[in-house]
Biopython code that builds the backbone (N, CA, C, O; Angstrom):
import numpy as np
from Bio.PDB.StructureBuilder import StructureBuilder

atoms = [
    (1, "UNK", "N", (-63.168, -94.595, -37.399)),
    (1, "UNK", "CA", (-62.117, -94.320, -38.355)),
    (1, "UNK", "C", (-62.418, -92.994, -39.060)),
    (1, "UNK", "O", (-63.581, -92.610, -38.940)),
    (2, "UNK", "N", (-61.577, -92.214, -39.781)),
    (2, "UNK", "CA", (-61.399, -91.296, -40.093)),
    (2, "UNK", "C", (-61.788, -91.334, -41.239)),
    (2, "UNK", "O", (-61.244, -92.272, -41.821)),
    (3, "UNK", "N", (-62.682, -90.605, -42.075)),
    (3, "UNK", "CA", (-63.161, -90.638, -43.578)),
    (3, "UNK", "C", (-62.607, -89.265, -44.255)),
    (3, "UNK", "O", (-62.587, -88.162, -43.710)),
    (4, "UNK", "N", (-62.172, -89.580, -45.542)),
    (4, "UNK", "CA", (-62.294, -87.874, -46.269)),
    (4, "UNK", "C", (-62.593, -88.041, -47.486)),
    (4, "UNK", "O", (-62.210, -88.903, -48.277)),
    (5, "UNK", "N", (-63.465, -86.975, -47.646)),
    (5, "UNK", "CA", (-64.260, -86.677, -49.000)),
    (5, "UNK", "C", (-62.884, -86.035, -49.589)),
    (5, "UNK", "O", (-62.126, -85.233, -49.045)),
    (6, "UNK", "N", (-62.800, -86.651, -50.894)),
    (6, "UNK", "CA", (-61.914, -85.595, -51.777)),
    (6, "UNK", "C", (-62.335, -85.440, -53.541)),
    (6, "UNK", "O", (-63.257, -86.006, -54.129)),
    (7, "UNK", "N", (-61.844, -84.977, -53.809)),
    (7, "UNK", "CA", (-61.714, -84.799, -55.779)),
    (7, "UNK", "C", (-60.086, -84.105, -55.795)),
    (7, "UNK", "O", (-59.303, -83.473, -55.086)),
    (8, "UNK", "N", (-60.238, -84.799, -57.301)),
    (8, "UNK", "CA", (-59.001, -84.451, -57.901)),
    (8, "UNK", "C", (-59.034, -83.415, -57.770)),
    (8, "UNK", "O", (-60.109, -83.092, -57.265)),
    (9, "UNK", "N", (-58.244, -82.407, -58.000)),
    (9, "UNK", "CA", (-58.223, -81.129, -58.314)),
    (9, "UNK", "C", (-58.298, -80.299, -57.492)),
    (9, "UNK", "O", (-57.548, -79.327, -57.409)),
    (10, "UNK", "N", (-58.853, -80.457, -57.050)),
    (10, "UNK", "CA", (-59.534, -79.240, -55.237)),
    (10, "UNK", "C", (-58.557, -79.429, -54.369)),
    (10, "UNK", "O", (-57.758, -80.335, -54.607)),
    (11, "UNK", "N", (-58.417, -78.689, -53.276)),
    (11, "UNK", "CA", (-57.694, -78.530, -52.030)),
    (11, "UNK", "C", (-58.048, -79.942, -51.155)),
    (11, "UNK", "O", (-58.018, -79.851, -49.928)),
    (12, "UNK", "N", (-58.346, -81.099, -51.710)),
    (12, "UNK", "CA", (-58.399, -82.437, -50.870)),
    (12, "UNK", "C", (-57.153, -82.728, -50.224)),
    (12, "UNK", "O", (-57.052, -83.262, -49.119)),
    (13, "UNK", "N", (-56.045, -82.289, -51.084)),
    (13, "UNK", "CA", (-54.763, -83.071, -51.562)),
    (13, "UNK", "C", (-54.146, -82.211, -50.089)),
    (13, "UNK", "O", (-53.378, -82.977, -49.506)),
    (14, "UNK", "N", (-54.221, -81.398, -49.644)),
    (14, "UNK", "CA", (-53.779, -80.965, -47.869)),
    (14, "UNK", "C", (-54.347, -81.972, -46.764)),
    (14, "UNK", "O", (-53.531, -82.654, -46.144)),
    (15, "UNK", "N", (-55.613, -82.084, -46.512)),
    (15, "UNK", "CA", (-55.629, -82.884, -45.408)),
    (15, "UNK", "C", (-55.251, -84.483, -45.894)),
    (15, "UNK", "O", (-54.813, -85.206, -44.998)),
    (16, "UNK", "N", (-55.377, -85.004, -47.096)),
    (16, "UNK", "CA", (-54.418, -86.357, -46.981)),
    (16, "UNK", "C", (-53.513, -86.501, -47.184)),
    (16, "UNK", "O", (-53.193, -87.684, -47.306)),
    (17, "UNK", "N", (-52.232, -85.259, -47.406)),
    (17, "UNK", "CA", (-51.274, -85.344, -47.059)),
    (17, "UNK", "C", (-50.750, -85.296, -45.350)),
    (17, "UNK", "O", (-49.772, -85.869, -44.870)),
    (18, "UNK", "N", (-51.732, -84.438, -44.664)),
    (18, "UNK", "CA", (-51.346, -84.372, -42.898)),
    (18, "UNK", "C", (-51.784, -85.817, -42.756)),
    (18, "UNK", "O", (-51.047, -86.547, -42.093)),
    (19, "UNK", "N", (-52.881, -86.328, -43.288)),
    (19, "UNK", "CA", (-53.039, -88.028, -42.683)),
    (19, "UNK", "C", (-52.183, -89.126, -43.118)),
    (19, "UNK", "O", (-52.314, -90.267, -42.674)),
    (20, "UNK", "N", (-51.473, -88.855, -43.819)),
    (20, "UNK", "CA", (-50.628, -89.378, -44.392)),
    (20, "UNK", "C", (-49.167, -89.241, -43.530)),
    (20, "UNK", "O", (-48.806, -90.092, -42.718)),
    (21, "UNK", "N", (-48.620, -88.370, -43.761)),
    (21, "UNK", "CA", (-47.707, -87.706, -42.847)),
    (21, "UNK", "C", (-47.722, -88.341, -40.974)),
    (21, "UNK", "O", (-46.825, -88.833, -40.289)),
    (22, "UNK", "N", (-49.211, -88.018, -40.668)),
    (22, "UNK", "CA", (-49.550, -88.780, -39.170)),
    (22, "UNK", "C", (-49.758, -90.106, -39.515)),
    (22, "UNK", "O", (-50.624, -90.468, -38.718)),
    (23, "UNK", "N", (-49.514, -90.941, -40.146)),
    (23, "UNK", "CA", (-49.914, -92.104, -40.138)),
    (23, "UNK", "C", (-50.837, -92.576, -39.418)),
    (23, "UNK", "O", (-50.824, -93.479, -38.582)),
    (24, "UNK", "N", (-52.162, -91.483, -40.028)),
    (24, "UNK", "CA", (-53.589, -92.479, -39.300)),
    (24, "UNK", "C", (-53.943, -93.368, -39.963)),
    (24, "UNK", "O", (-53.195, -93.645, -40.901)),
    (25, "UNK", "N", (-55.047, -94.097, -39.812)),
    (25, "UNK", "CA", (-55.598, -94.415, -40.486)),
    (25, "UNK", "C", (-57.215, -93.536, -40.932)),
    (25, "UNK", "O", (-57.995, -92.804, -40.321)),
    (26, "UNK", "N", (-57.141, -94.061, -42.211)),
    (26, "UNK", "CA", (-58.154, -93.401, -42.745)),
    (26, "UNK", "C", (-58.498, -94.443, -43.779)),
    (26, "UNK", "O", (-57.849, -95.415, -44.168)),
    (27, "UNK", "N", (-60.310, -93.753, -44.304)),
    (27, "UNK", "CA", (-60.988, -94.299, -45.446)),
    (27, "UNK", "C", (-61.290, -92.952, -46.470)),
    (27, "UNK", "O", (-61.721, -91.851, -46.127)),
    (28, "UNK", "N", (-60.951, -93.376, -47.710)),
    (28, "UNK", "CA", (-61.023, -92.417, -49.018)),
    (28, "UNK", "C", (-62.391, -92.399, -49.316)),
    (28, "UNK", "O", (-63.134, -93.311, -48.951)),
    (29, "UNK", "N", (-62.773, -91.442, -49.942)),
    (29, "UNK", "CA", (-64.165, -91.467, -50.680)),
    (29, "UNK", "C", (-64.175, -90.193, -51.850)),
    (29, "UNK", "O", (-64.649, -89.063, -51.739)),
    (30, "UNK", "N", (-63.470, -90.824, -53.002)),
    (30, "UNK", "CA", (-63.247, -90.012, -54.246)),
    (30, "UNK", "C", (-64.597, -90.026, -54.925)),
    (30, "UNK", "O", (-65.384, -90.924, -55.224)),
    (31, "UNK", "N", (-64.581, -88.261, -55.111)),
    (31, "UNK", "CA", (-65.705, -87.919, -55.632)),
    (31, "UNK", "C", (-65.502, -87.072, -57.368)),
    (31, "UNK", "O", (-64.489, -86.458, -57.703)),
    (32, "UNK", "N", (-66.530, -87.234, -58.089)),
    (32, "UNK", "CA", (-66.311, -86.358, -58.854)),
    (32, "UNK", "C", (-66.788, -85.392, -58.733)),
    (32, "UNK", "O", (-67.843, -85.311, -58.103)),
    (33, "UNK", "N", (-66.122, -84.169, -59.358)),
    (33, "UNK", "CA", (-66.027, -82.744, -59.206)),
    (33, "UNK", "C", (-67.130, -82.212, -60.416)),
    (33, "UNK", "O", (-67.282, -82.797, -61.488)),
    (34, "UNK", "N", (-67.771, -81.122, -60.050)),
    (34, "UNK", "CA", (-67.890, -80.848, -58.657)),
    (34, "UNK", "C", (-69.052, -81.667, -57.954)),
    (34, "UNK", "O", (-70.110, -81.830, -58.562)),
    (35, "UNK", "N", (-68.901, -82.093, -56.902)),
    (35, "UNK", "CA", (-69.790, -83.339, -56.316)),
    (35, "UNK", "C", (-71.605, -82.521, -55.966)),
    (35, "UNK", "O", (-72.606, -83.236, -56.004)),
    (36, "UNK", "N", (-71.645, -81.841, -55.827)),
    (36, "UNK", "CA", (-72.866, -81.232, -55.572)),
    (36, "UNK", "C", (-73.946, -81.425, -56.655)),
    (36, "UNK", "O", (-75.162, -81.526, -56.493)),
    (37, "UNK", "N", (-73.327, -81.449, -57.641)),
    (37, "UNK", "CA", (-73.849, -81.527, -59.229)),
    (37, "UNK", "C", (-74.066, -83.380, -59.685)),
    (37, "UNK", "O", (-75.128, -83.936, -59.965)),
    (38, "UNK", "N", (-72.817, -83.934, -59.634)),
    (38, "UNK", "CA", (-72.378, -85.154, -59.981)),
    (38, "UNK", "C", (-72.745, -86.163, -58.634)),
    (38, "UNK", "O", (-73.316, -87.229, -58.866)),
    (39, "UNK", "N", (-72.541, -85.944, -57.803)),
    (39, "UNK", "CA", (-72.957, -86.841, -56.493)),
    (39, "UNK", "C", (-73.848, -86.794, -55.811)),
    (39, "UNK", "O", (-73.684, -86.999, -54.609)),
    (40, "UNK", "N", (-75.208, -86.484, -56.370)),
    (40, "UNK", "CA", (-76.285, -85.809, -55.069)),
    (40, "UNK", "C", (-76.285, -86.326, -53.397)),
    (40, "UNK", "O", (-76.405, -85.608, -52.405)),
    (41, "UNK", "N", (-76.087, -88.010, -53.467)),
    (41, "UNK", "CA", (-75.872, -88.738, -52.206)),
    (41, "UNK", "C", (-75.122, -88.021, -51.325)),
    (41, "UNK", "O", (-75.547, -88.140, -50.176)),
    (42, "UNK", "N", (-73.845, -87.088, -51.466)),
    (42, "UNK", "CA", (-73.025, -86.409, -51.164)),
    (42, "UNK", "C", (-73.585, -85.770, -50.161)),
    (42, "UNK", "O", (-73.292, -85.716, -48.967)),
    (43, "UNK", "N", (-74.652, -85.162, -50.951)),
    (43, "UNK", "CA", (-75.525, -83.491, -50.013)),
    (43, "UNK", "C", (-75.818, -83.963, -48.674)),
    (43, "UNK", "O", (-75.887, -83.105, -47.794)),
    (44, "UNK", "N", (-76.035, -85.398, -48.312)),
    (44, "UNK", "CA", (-76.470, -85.650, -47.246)),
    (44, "UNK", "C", (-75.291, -85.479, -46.089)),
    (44, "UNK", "O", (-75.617, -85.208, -44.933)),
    (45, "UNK", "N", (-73.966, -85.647, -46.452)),
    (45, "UNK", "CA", (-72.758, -85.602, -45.353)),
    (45, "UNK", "C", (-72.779, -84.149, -45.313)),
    (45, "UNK", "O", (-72.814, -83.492, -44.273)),
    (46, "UNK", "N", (-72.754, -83.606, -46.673)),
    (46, "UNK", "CA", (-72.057, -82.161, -46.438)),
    (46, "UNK", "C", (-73.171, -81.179, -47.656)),
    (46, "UNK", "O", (-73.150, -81.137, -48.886)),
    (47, "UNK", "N", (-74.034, -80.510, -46.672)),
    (47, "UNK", "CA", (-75.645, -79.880, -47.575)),
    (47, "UNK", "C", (-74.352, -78.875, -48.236)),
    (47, "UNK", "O", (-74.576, -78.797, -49.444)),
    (48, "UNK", "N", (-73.559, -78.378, -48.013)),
    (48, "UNK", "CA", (-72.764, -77.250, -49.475)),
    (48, "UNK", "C", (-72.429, -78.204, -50.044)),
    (48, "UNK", "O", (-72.235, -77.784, -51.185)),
    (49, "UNK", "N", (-72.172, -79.471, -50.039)),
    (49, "UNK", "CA", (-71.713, -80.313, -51.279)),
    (49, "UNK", "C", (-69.927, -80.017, -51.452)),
    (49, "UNK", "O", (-69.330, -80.737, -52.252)),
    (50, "UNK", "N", (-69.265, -79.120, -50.803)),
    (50, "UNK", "CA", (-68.004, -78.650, -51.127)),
    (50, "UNK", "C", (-67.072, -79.653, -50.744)),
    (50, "UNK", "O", (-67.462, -80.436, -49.877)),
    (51, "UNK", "N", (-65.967, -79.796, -51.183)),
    (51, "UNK", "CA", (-64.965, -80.805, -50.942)),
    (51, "UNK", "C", (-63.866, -79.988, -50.482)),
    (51, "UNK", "O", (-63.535, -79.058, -51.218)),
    (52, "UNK", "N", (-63.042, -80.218, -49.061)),
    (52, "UNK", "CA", (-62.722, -81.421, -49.211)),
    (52, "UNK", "C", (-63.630, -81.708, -47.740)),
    (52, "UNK", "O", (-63.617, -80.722, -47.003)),
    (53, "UNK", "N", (-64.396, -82.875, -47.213)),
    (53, "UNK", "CA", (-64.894, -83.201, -45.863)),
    (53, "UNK", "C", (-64.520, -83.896, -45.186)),
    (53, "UNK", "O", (-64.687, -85.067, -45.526)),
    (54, "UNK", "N", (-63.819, -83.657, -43.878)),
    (54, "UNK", "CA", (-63.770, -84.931, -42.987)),
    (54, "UNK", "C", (-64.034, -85.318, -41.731)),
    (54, "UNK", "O", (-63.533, -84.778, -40.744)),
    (55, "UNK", "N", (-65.078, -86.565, -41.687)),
    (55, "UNK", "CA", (-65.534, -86.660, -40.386)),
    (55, "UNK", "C", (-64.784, -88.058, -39.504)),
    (55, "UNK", "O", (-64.424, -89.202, -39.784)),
    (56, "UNK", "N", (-64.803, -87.515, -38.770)),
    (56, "UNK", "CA", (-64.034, -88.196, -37.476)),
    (56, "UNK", "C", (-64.599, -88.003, -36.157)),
    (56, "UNK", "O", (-64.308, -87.228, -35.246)),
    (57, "UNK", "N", (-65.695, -89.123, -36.314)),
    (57, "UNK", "CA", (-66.888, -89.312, -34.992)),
    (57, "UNK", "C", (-67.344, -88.100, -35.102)),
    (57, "UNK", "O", (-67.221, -87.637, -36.236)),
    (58, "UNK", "N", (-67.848, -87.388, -34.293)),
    (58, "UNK", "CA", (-69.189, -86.323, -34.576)),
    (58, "UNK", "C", (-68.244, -84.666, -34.903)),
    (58, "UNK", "O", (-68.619, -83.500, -34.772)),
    (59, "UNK", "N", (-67.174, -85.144, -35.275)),
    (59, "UNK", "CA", (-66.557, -83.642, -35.990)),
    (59, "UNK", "C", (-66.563, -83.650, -37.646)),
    (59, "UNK", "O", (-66.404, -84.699, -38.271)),
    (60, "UNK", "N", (-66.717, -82.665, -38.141)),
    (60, "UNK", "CA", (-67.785, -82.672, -39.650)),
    (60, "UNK", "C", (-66.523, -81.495, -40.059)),
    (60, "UNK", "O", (-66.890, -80.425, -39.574)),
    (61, "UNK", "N", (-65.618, -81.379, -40.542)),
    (61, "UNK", "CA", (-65.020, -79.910, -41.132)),
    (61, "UNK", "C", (-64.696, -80.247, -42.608)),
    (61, "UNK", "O", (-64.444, -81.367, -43.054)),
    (62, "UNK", "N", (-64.750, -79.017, -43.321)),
    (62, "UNK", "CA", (-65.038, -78.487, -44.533)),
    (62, "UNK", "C", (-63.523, -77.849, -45.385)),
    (62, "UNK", "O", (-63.142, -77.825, -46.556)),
    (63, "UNK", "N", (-63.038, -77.441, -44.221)),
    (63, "UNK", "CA", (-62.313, -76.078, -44.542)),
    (63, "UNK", "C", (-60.585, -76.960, -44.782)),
    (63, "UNK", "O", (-60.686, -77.940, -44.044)),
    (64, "UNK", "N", (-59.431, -77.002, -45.326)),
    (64, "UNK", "CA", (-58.587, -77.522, -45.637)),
    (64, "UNK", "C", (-57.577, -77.379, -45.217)),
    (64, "UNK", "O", (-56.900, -78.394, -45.053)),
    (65, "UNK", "N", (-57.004, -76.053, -44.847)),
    (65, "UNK", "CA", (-56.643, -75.476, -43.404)),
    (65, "UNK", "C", (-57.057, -76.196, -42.257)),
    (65, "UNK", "O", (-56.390, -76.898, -41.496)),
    (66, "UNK", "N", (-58.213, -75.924, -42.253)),
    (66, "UNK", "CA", (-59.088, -75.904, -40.715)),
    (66, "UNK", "C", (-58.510, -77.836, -40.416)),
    (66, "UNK", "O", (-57.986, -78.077, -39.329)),
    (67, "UNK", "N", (-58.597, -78.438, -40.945)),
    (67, "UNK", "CA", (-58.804, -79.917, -41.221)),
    (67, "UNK", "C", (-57.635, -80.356, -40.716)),
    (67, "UNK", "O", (-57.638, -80.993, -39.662)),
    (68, "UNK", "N", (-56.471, -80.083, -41.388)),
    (68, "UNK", "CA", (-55.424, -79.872, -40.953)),
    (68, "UNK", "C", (-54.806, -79.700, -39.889)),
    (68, "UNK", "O", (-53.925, -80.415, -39.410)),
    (69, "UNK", "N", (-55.544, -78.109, -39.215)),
    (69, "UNK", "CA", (-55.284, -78.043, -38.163)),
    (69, "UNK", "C", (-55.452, -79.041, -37.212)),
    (69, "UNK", "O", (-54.635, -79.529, -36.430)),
    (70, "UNK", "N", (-56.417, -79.232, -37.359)),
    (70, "UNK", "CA", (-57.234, -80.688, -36.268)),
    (70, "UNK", "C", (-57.084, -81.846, -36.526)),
    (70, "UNK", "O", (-58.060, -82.547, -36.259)),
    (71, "UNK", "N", (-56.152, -82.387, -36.989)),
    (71, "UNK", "CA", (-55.642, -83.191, -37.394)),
    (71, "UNK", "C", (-54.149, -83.873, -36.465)),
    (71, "UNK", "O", (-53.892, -84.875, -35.798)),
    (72, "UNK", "N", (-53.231, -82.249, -37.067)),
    (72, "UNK", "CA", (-52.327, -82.386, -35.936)),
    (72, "UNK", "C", (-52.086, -81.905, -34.432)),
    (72, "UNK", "O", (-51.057, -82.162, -33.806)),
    (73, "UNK", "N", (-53.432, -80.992, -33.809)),
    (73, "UNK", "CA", (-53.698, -80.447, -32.945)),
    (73, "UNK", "C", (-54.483, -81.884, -32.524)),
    (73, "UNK", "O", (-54.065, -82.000, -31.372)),
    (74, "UNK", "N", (-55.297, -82.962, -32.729)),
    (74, "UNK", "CA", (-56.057, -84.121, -32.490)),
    (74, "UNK", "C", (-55.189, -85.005, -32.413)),
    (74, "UNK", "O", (-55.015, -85.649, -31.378)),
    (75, "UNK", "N", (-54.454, -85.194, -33.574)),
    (75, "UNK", "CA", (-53.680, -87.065, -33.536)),
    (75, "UNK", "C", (-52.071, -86.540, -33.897)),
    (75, "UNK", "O", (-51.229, -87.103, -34.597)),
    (76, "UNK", "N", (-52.007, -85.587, -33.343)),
    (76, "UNK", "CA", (-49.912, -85.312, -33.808)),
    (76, "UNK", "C", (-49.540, -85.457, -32.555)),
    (76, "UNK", "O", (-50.216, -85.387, -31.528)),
    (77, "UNK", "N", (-48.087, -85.723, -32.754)),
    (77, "UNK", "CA", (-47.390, -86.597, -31.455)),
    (77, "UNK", "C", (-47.438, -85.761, -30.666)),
    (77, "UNK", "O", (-47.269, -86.097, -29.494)),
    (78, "UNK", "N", (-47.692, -84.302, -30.994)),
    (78, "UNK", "CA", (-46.782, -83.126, -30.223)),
    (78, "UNK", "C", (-48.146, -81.575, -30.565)),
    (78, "UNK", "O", (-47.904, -80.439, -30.159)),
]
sb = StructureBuilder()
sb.init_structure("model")
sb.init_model(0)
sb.init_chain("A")
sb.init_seg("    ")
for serial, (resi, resn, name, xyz) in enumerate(atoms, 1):
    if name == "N":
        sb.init_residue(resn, " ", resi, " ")
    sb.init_atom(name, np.array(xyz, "f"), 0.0, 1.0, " ", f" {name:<3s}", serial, name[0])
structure = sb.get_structure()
């Protein structure tokens, strides 16, 4: 299943809107901001600590755009 790191505030709010939109399924994991500071456990998924992250089996991306992309380039009908 599909996980994403997010926080309020930050650019999270793009890739769970495309998962949303694709009707995957997914699991949330709300963090507080900024998580590097506030979440140390964090550092272990993602050593920059940056939000937003999502892994989906051994793909790890960072970037909110990028996430996106692969998202609907991975699980879009088309």
């Amino acid at each position: 299943m599909i996980t994403l790191f997010l926080c309020v505030g930050a650019r999270s709010f793009r890739p769970l809107w495309a998962l949303e939109e694709l009707g995957q399924a997914y699991h949330l994991q709300l963090l507080p901001f900024p998580p590097r500071q506030h979440q140390r456990g964090y550092l272990e998924h993602n050593p920059l600590g940056t939000v937003p992250l999502l892994i989906d089996g051994a793909v790890r991306l960072t970037e909110s755009a990028a996430i996106c992309h692969y998202l609907t380039t991975r699980h879009g009908p088309s």
